[in-house]
C-alpha positions in Angstrom: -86.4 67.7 143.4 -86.2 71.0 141.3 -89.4 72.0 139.3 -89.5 70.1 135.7 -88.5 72.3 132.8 -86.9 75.0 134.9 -83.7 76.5 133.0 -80.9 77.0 134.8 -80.7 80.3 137.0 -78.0 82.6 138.1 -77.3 85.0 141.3 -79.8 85.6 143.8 -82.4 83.1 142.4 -79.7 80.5 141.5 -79.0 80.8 145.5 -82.5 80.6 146.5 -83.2 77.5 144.7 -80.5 75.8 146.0 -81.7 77.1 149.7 -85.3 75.1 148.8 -83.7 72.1 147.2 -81.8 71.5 150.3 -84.8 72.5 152.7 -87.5 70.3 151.1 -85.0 67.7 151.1 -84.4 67.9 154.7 -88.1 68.5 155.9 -89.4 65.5 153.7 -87.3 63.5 155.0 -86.7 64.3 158.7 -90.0 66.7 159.3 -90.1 70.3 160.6 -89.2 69.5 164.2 -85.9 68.0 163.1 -84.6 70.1 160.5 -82.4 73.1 161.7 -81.8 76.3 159.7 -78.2 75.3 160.2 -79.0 71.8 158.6 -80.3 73.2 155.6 -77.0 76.0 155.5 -75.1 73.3 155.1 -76.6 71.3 152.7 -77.4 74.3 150.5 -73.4 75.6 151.1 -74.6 78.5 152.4 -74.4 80.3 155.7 -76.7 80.3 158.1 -77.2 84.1 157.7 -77.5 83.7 153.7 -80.4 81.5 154.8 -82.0 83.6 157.0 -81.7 86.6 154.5 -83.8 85.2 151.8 -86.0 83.4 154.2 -86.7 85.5 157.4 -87.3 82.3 159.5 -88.0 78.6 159.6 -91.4 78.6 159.2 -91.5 81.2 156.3 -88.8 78.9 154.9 -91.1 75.8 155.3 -93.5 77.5 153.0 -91.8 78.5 150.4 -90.3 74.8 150.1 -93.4 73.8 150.1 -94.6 76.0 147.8 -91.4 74.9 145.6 -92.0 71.5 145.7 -96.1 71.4 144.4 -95.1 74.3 141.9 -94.5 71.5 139.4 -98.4 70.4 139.7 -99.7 73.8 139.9 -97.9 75.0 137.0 -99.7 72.2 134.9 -102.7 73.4 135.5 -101.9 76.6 134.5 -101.2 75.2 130.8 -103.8 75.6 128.7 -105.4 72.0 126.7 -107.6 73.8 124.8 -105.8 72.6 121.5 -107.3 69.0 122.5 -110.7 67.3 121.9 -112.3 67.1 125.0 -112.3 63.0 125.3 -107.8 63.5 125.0 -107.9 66.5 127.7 -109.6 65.0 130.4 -107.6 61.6 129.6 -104.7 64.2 129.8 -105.2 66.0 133.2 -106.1 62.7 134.4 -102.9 61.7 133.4 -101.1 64.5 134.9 -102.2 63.8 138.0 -100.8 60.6 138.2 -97.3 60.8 137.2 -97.0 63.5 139.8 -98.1 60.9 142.0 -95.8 58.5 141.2 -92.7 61.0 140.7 -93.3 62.5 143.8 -94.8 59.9 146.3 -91.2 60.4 148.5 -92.7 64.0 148.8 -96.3 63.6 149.3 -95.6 61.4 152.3 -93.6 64.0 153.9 -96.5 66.4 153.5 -98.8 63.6 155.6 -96.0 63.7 158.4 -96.0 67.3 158.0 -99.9 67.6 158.4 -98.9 65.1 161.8 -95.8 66.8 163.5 -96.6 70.5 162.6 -99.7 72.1 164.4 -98.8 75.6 164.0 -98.4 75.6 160.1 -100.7 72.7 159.7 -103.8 75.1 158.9 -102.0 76.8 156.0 -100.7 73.4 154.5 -104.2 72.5 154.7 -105.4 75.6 152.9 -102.5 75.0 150.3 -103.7 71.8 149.2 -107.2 72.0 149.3 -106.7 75.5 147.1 -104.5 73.3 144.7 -107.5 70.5 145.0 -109.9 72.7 143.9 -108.6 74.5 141.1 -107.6 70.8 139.5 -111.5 69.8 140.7 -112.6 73.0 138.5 -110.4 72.3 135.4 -111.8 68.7 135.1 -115.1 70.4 135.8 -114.8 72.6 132.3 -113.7 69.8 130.8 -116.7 67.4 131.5 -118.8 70.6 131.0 -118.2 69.5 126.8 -118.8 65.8 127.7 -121.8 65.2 130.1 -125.2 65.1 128.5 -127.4 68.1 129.4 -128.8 68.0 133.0 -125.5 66.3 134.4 -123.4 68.1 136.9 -120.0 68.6 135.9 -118.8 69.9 139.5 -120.0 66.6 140.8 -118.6 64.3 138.1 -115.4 66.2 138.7 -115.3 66.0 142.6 -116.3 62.1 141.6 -112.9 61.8 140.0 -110.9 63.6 142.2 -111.8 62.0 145.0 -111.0 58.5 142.8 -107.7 59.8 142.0 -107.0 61.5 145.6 -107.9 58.2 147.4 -105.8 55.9 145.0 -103.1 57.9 145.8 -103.3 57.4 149.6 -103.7 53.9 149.1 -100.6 53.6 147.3 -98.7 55.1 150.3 -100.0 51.6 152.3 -99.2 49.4 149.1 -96.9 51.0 146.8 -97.1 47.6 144.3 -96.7 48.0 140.6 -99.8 45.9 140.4 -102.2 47.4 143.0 -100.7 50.9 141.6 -102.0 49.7 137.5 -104.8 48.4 138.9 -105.9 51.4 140.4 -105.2 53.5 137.8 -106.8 51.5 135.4 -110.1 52.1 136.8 -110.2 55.7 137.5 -109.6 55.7 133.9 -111.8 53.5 132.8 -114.5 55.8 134.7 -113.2 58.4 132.8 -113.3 56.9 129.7 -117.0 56.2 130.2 -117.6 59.7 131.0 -116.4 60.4 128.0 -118.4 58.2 126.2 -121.5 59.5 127.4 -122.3 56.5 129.2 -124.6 56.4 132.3 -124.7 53.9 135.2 -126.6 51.2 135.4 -129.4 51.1 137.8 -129.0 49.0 141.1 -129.2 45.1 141.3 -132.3 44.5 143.3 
């Protein structure tokens, strides 16, 4: 549940994480309606005012647990590929997206019953994920920019993919099988590949 790579922090912050941990816990597993400030006191070892004095209420606390639990995603966008041919970075960010897919699929179906149970924070979950959408949308974008022969559209090859890997990832909440899950896979990445490859589609059976 804590952010990959993070090293180990002290004090304040060392609270504070453990504050999140215990909150996203809770409200991926029971939802927001369900999960007390005095829940997540307990599971953090912390008071209930030590909660309420680095979070000033539930709902604020809801976001930044939130926030907490997609940092890991959002901070791998952030990392520059740049180093990489073009073919291995979009392989790569493909890739990325993926294995936080499968790491994290306990999570991501708590932020579906989130979108269900909470109407008053639902808009700014919303906003949250399609802002996180988009800037993954525009990285692959830059990428395919270097691979697409001139007169493609890179923004619409990108939001191709995306919406590839976005729906294999819901169908994997209804069938979570190793098979169906390679299956899938193997095919947005075998679109990718021919991306990368230059290829272009072949007309329509008639």
């Amino acid at each position: 549940m804590t952010p990959d790579g993070d090293e180990p922090l002290k004090g304040k912050a060392a609270t504070q994480q453990r504050i999140l941990i215990a909150a996203a816990q809770l409200f991926v597993s029971r939802g927001y309606e369900r999960t007390t400030i005095s829940d997540v006191a307990d599971q953090a070892g912390v008071s209930r005012a030590t909660v309420f004095w680095h979070f000033s209420d539930k709902a604020g606390l809801f976001r930044e647990s939130f926030s907490f639990l997609v940092r890991p995603f959002r901070d791998s966008l952030e990392e520059r590929l740049d180093d990489l041919p073009p073919e291995k970075r979009l392989l790569e960010q493909i890739g990325r997206y993926q294995n936080m897919a499968r790491q994290h699929s306990d999570n991501i179906q708590g932020f579906l019953n989130w979108l269900i149970e909470t109407p008053d924070l639902r808009d700014w979950v919303v906003r949250s994920l399609l802002d996180l959408h988009q800037r993954f949308a525009g990285s692959l974008s830059e990428t395919l920019s270097e691979l697409l022969p001139e007169g493609a559209d890179p923004g619409a090859a990108a939001a191709g993919l995306v919406s590839m890997l976005d729906g294999a990832l819901i169908l994997s909440l209804f069938d979570s099988s190793r098979e169906a899950n390679e299956q899938r896979h193997a095919g947005v990445e075998t679109i990718a590949t021919l991306l990368t490859q230059g290829g272009e589609p072949r007309p329509p059976r008639t």
